[in-house]
Structures are given as C-alpha cells and as structure tokens.
C-alpha positions in Angstrom: 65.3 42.5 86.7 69.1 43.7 86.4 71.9 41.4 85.2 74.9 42.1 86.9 78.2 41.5 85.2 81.1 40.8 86.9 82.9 44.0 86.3 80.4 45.6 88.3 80.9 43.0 90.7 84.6 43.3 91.0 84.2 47.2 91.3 81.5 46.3 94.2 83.4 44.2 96.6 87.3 45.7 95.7 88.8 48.8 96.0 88.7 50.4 92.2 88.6 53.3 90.1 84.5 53.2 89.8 83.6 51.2 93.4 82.1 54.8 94.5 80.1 55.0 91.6 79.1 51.3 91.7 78.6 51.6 95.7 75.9 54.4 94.9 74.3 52.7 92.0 73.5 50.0 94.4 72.3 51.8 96.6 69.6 53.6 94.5 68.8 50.2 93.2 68.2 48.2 96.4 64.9 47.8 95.8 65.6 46.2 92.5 65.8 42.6 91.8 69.1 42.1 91.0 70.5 38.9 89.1 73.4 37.2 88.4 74.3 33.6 86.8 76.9 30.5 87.5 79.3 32.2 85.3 79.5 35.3 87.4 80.4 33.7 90.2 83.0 31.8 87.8 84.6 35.1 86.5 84.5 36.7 89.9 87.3 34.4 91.3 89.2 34.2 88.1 88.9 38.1 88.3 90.4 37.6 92.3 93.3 35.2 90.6 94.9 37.3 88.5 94.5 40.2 90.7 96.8 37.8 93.5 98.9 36.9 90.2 99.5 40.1 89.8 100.3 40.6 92.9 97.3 43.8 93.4 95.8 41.4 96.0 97.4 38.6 98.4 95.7 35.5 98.9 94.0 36.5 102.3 92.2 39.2 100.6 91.2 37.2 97.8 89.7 34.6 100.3 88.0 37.6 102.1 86.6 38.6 98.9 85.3 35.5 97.5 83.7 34.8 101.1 81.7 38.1 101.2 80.7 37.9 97.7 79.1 34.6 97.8 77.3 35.5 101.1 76.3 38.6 99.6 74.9 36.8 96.0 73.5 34.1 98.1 71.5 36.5 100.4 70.5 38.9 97.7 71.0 38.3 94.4 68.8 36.1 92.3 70.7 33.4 90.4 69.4 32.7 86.7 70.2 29.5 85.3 72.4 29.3 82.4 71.0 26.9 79.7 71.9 25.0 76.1 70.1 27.7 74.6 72.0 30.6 76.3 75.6 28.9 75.0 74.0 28.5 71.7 72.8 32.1 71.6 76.2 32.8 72.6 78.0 31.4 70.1 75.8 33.2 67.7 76.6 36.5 69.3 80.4 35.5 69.4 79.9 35.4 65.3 79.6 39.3 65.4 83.6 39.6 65.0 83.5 43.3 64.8 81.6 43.8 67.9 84.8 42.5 70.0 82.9 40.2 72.1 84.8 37.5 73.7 82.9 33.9 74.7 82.8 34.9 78.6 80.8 38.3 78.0 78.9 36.8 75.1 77.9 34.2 77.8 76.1 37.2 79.9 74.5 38.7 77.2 72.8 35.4 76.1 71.3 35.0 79.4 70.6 38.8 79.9 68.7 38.7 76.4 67.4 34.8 77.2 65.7 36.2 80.8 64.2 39.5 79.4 66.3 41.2 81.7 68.9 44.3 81.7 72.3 44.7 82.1 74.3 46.6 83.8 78.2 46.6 82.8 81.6 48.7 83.2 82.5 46.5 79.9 82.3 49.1 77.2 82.9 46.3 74.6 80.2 43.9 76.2 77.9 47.5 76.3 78.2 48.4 73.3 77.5 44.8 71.9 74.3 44.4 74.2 73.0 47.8 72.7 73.5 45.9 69.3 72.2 43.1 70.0 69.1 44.9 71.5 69.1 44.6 74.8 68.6 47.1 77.5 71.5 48.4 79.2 71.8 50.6 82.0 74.6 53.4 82.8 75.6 53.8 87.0 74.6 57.5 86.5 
C-alpha cells in the first residue's frame, strides 16, 4: 500500500512543475493500492485556498478541483483512518526539531508508519524525515 501525500495530490489534479512526472508515476502504479487519509483531503482544499488567495487559481477552478478530487479518492483511493495513536506518534515525530517537520506532515507520516505502508511525497523535508524515521519512501522515477 502507498500513502499519498497531498503534494503529490496537488501536482496530480493541477497544472505544476512535476504533474508530468506525477501523471506517469500513476500510471505505472495503477495497479497499486493507493491510500490516503482525512487529513489529505483536509490539506488538499487548504492547498486550493491559498492557490485562489493568491490569486494562481479562481474560485471556479478550485470548485472543479475539489469536485474531481473527491470523486477520484472516493472511487479509487483507499481511505485509512486516522487515530489517537497516529496524533500521539505525531507529536512524538514533531519532537525531532532538526528534522523540520511541521504537525500537518508529521500527521502523514504517523499514519504512513501506523499502517505499515509507504509514502510517496514531493516534500523533501517530510522525505527526508520519513527516511529517518524508518519508513519506506518512494521516488516518482
């Protein structure tokens, strides 16, 4: 099973400087079970928000977005369950203060490492961590 965090998300279902690479990636993977949680689905529309703040999307295609996303997760992707444990682990990984890991990205490696599954990132801070931290992370080459 592969974890999907959002950045890979983001680069899936918007125009951006890795979507080709992502787009490929997904499609020598289709055969995998791929996985994401609650709080992927949280971080994808904060990730559409400040892309409309910003004024990189308008809120049309942020609606657009969001609706093909959630039909696309809903039809394909397997949705873990986030639980007490994962937020505790994540606090725990959140103590590492050089490894740069911010609550939201500690949050998916919790339940990455919690689920026995492996990640798959653009997040070279959340990467880098996950390595540490001993899970397996994969690379879109």
């Amino acid at each position: 099973m592969i974890y999907l965090d959002t950045s890979v998300l983001v680069s899936a279902f918007l125009p951006e400087t890795a979507s080709d690479r992502v787009h490929a990636w997904l499609e020598r993977h289709s055969d995998e079970i791929l996985a994401i949680s609650d709080w992927t689905r949280t971080e994808f529309a904060s990730a559409l928000a400040l892309k409309v703040r910003r004024q990189e999307l308008n809120h049309v295609q942020a609606a657009q977005a969001q609706a093909l996303f959630i039909e696309s997760a809903d039809a394909s992707l397997v949705q873990l369950e986030i639980s007490r444990t994962d937020f505790r682990l994540a606090a725990q990984l959140c103590t590492h203060a050089d490894s740069g890991l911010r609550a939201g990205d500690a949050l998916h490696l919790a339940v990455t490492l919690q689920h026995g599954a492996q990640l798959l990132t653009l997040d070279q801070t959340l990467h880098a961590a996950a390595q540490q931290a001993g899970a397996s992370v994969l690379d879109l080459a």
